[in-house]
KOLDOZA-970343 format. One record per residue (C-alpha): residue number from 1; x, y, z. Coordinates in Angstrom, 3 decimals. Layout:
# KOLDOZA-970343
[NUM, [X, Y, Z]]
...
This chain:
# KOLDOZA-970343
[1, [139.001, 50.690, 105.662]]
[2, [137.723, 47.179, 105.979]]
[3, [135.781, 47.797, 109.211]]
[4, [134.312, 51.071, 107.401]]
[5, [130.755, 50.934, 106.751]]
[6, [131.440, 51.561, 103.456]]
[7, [133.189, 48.543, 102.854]]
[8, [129.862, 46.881, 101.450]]
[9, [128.870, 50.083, 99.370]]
[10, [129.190, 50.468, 95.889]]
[11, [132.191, 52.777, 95.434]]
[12, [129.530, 54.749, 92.594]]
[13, [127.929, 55.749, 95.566]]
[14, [130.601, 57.463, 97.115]]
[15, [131.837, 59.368, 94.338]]
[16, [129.062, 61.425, 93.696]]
[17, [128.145, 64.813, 93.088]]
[18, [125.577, 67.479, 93.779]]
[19, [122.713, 65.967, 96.502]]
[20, [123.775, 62.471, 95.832]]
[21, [126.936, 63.666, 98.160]]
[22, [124.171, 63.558, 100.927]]
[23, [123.453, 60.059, 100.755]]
[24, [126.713, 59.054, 100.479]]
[25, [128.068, 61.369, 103.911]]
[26, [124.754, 59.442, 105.202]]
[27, [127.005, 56.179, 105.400]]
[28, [129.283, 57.464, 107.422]]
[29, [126.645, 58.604, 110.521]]
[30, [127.769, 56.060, 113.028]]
[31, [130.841, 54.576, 111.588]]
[32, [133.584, 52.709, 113.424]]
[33, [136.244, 54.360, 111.593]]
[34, [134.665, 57.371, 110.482]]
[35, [137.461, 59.768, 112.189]]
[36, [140.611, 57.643, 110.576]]
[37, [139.413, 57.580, 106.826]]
[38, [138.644, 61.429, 107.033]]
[39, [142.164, 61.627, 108.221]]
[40, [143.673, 59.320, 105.501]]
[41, [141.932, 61.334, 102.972]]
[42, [143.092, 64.360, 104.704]]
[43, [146.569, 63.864, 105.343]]
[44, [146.882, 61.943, 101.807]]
[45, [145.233, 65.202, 99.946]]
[46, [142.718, 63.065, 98.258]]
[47, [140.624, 64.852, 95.844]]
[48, [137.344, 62.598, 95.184]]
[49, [134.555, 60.963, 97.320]]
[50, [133.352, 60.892, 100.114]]
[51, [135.470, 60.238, 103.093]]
[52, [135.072, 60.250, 106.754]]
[53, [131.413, 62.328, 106.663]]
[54, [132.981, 64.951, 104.044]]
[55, [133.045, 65.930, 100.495]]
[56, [135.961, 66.945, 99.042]]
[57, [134.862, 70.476, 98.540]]
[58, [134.368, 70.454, 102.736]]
[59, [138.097, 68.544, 103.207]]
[60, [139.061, 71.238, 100.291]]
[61, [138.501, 74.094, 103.349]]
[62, [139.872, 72.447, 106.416]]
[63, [143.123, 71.872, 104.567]]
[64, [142.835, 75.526, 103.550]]
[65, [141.387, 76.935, 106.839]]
[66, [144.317, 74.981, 108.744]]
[67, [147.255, 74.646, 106.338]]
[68, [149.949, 74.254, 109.635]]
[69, [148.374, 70.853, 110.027]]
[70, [150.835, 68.233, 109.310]]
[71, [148.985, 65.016, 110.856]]
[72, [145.353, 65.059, 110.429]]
[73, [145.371, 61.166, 112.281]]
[74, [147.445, 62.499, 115.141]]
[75, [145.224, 65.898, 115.798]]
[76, [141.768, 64.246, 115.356]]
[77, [143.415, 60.984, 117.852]]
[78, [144.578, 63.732, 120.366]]
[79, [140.884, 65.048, 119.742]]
[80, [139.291, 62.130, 120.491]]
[81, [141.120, 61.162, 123.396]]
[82, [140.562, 64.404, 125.091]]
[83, [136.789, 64.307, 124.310]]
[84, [136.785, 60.634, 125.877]]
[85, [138.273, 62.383, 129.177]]
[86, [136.334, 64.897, 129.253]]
[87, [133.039, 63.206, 129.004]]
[88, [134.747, 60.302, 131.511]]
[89, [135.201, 63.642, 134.010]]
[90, [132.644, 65.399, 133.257]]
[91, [129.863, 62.113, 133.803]]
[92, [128.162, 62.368, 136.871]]
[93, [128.847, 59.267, 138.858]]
[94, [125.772, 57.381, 140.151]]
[95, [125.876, 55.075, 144.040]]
């Protein structure tokens, strides 16, 4: 992800293990693209690092807690969009 936060880490620090996986979820707080590379590495099954927030043990149970998934981008873009109009519906409107 070239827009990623990431993109100037060292990619040591995003395969970790243990609390080091801390620090390295820490880069994604905030990030552009934070939503799209947890869905690569979700729809692509990847096994190592740190992607999009999660370790792979966390990615390990979402794939297991929702195995009918078959697009990870599509759901979390549907979720995004319909938490965008929500919150455009939901904000109180000021004169």
């Amino acid at each position: 992800m070239s827009s990623g936060l990431c993109r100037t880490a060292q990619a040591d620090e995003l395969f970790v293990e243990g609390a080091a996986q801390n620090r390295a979820k820490a880069l994604c707080t905030g990030c552009p693209v934070q939503a799209s590379c947890l869905a690569y590495a979700l729809d692509h099954r990847v096994e190592h690092g740190v992607w999009g927030g999660m370790t792979e043990r966390e990615r390990r149970g979402l794939l297991k807690r929702r195995p009918t998934v078959r697009s990870w981008a599509r759901l979390l873009d549907t979720a995004r969009r319909q938490s965008g109009e929500d919150d455009a519906v939901a904000a109180p409107r000021t004169a």
